[in-house]
N, C-alpha and C positions, 0 to 999 in steps of 0.2 A: 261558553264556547263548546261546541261539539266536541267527544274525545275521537280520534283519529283511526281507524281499523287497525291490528294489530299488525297484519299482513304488509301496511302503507310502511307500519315505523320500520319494519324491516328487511323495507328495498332501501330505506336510507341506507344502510350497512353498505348496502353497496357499492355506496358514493366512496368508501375508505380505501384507499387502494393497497396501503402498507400496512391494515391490517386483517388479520382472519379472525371471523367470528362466524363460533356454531351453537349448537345447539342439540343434546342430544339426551336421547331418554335412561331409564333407570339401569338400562341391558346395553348403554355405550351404542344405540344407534341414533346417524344423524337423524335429526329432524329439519332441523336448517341450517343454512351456510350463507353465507355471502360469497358473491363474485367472486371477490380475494383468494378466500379458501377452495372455491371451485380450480380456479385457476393452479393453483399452489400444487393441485392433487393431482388437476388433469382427467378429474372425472367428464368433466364437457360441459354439465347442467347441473340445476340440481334439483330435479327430477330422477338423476341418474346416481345422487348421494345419495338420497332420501334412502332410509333403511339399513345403509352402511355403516361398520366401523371400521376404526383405523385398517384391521386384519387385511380390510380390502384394496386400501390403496397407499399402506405406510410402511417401508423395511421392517422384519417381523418385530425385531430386537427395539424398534423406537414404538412402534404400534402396541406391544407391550407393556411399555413402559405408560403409556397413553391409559389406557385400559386399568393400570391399578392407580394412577393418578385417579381416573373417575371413581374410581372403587373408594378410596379414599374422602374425596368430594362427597361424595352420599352418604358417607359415613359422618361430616358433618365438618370434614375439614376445607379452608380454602387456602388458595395459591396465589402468593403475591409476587409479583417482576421477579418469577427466575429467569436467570438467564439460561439459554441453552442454546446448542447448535443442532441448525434441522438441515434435512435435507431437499434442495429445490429439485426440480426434474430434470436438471441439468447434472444434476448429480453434486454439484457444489455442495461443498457444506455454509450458512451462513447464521449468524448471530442471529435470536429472536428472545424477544423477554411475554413471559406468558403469563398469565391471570387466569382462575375457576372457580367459578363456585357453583353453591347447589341449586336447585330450582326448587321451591313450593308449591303446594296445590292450596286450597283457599280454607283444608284443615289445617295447614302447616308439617304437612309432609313430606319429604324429599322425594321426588318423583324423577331427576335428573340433573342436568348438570349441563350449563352452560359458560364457554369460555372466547377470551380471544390470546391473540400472540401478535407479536409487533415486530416485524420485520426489522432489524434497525441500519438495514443499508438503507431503507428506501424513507425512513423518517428523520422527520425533522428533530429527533428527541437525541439525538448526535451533537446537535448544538447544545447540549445540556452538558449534564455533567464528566458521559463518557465518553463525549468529546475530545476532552484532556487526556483519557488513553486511550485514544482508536488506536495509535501507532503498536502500542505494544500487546492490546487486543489481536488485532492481524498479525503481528508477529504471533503470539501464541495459536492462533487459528491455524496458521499454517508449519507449524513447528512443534506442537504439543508433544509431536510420540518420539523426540529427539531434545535431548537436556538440554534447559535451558535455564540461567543461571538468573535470577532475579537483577541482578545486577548490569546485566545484559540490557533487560527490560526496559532498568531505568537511564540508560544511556539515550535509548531512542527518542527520549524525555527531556534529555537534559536535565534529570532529578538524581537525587539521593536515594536509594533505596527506601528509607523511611516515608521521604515524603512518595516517592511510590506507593506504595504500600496504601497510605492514607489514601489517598485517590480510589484505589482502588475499591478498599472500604465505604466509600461514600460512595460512588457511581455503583454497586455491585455488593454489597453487604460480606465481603469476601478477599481473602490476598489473594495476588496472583500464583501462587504457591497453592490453594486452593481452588482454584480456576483451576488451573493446570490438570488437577488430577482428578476432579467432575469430568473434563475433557477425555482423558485417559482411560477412564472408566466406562464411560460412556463408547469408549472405541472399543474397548475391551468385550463390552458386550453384542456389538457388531462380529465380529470374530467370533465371538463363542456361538453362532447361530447361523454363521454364514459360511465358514471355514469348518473343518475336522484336527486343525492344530492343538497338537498336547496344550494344556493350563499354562506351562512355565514357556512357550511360547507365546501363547496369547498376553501374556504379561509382558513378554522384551518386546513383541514389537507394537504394545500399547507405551512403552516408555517406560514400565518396569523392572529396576535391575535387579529385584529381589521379587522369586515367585509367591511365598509366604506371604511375605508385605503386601503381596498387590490381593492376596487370597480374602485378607485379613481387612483391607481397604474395602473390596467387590460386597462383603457380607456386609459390611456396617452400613455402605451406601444402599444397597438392594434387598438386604431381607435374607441372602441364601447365598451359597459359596459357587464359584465358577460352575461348578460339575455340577451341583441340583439345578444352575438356570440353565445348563445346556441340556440336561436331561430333560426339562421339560416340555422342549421339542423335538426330542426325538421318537 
């Protein structure tokens, strides 16, 4: 059988509607996308991606974080279903779980890094595992920067804390007590690039009631303390 142009297999992508998949080279520009991702970004074509990275059309603070994810990837590591929350151009926040890895050339050298992300309102992988807690999923989605007691959680459930918990672990490799403060975090560094609020603000109204704590959380998760990731855009 003939093999099929490479260009043919990657209008299939297109067919995917609930997920993004690109393509981008060793300096984090795209090369390709699919429909999905065009859409997602709002670029129009992707003739009008081609050569872009995230810098161009992602909040700086997640575009960022995109950027040392690749840096990463070509260093030789890969990214299995994390979960995270992106932003649509509606400005919604919604769940997406993401995959990357590296690309080769035909000496075996990393040359860039290819990935997709999985919207999880619009898929069917809802019928899976984290099915059993959408409900306190969406609870945390939209409560994270306001305490929320696990126990709470597992109400919406009609569970036990415990067996919460398991659930959790199994659908998400993670408690919801760790959910929670990747979420947090994640907000935390929205604010530290988009606002001028002191650190120990940016901590309470990430959900932080200790500024330390949350100093001490921001480095272990990203590499550097609130004030070097805000220095670094200014």
């Amino acid at each position: 059988m003939q093999s099929m142009p490479c260009a043919q297999w990657l209008k299939m992508y297109d067919l995917l509607t609930d997920v993004l998949v690109w393509v981008k080279d060793s300096d984090s520009r795209i090369q390709y996308a699919n429909r999905a991702f065009i859409e997602h970004t709002g670029l129009g074509s992707l003739e009008q991606a081609l050569g872009k990275t995230d810098y161009d059309f992602a909040p700086r603070h997640i575009a960022r974080q995109f950027l040392a994810d690749d840096h990463k990837v070509l260093g030789g590591e890969v990214i299995n279903d994390r979960l995270e929350m992106n932003v649509l151009r509606s400005g919604e926040l919604h769940w997406f779980t993401t995959n990357k890895r590296p690309l080769y050339d035909h000496l075996g050298r990393r040359i860039g890094t290819c990935g997709i992300s999985r919207h999880l309102h619009k898929t069917s992988i809802m019928l899976g595992p984290l099915a059993s807690i959408e409900k306190p999923m969406e609870f945390i989605r939209r409560n994270f920067t306001q305490p929320v007691q696990v126990s709470e959680l597992a109400n919406l459930c009609h569970l036990s804390v415990s067996a919460l918990e398991r659930r959790f672990r199994k659908a998400l490799g993670k408690t919801p007590k760790q959910l929670i403060n990747q979420l947090r975090l994640d907000h935390a560094r929205r604010l530290l690039v988009e606002t001028d609020l002191p650190v120990y603000l940016v901590a309470e109204q990430s959900g932080f009631s200790d500024a330390n704590y949350f100093s001490r959380q921001f480095l272990a998760e990203f590499g550097e303390s609130p004030s070097c990731f805000r220095q670094a855009f200014r």
